[in-house]
N, C-alpha and C positions, 0 to 999 in steps of 0.2 A: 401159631402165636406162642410168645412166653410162657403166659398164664397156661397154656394147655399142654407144654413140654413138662414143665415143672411137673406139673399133679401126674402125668405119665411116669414122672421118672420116680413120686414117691409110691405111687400104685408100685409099681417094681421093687418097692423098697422090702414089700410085703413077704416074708418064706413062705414056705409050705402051709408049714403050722397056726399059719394066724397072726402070727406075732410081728408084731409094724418093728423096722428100723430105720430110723431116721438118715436121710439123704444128707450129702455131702453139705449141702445148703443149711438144713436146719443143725448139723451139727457146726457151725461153722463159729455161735455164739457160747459155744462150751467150749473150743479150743483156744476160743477168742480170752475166755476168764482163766485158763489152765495160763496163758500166756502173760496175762497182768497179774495172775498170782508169783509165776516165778519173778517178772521183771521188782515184784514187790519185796520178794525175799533177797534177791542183791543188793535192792535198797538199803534193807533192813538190816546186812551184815556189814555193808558201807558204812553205815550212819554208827555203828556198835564200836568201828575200831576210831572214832572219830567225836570222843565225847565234850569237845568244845559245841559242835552242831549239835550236840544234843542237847544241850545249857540254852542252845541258841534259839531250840525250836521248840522246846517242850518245857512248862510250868506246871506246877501242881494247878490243881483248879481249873486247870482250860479244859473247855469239853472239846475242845479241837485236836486234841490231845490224847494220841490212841495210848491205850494201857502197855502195846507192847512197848511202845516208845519211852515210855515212864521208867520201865522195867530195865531196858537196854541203858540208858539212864543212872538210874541207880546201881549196876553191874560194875559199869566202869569206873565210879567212886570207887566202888570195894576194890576196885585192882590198885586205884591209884594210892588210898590209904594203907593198903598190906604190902605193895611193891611199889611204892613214888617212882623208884629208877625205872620202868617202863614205861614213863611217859618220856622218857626221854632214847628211847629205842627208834634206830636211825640215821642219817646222813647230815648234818648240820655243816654251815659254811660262815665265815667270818671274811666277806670282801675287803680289800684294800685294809687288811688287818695290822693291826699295834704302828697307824700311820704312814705304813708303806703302800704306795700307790698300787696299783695291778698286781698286787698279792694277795691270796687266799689259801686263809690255814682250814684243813679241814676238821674233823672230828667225829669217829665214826663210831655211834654205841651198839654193841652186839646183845641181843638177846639173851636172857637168864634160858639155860636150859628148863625143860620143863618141868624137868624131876631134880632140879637144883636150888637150893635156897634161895634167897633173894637179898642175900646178906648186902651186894654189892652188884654191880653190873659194870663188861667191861669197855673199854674204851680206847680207841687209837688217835691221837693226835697228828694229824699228817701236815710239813709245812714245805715247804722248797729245799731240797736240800741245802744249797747253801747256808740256809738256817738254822737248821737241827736234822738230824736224822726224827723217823719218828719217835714217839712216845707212846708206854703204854699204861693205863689207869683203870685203876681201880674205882669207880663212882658213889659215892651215896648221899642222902639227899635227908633232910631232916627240915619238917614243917615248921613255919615262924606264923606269929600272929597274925600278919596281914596277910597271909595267905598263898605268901609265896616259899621256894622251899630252897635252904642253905643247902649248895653243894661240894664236897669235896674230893679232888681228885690225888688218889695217892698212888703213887709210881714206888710199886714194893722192888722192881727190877733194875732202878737205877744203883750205882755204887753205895751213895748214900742214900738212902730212902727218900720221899721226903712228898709233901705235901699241898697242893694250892686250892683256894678257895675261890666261890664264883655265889653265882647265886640261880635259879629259875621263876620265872613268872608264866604262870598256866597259861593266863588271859592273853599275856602280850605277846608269848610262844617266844620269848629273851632268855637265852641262854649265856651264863658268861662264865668267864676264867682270869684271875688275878694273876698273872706269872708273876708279881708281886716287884720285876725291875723291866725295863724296854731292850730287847733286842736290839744287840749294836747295829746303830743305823735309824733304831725304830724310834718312837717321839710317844708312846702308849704302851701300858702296861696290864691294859684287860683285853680279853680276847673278847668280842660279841656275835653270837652265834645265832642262828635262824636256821628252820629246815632248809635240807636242798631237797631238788626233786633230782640231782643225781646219783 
């Protein structure tokens, strides 16, 4: 029978010495918690780079509400009040952009080195050739009352320097760019951006 293989097979479990070691069986609910422990630690470095779900899921006051969650939480404010422009670190895409149908400008911002200031963070403007070659910007972002943040992009590389303004909204993940006149052919003069997942 079952019952009587089983207890065979922990009798055997037994060394020399005395000393019991647990069968493949009884240890099956400790490999079982080593394995919701890691699947929990992914979670948790998931949800760290991702601080909109974290607004989403965790309140002060909730007892539903684990302490490290609070904690990861609070972290990414500090990133986002000391370096704003890493919220915006990424692939962004603007569909059917400044009025032209099956066109997409893109916009690609690279990470601040780690050991680099955070004066600025950079940026590639990428559209169809026929449009422009790309562009490259320089990014910075400066907090407005209601909570969203002025952005401007300045292209030190062009002949003449020069500058355009846009704006970001955390909540609505709106990104934009004023080119400030419409590309010939175009009927719009702000660009509106969104993550891509390319």
């Amino acid at each position: 029978p079952l019952g009587s293989n089983l207890r065979l097979l922990r009798f055997r479990q037994h060394s020399e010495n005395g000393q019991y070691r647990p069968s493949l069986f009884e240890a099956m609910p400790c490999l079982l918690k080593k394995l919701i422990a890691i699947a929990a630690l992914c979670t948790m470095t998931a949800l760290s780079e991702d601080p909109l779900f974290l607004d989403d899921a965790c309140v002060l006051g909730d007892g539903s509400c684990s302490l490290e969650l609070l904690q990861l939480r609070a972290a990414s404010k500090l990133v986002a009040q000391d370096c704003p422009e890493r919220q915006l670190v990424g692939k962004w895409a603007d569909e059917d952009a400044l009025g032209f149908k099956t066109i997409t400008v893109k916009l690609d911002v690279q990470a601040p080195a780690d050991s680099a200031s955070c004066d600025f963070v950079n940026a590639d403007l990428i559209m169809p050739s026929y449009l422009g070659p790309p562009m490259h910007y320089q990014v910075t972002m400066m907090p407005t009352e209601d909570g969203k943040y002025k952005v401007k992009y300045y292209n030190a590389l062009a002949n003449l320097p020069y500058s355009h303004e846009g704006e970001f909204d955390p909540k609505t993940q709106l990104l934009t760019e004023d080119l400030g006149h419409p590309m010939p052919g175009g009927t719009e003069t702000v660009l509106k951006f969104f993550k891509s997942s390319e």
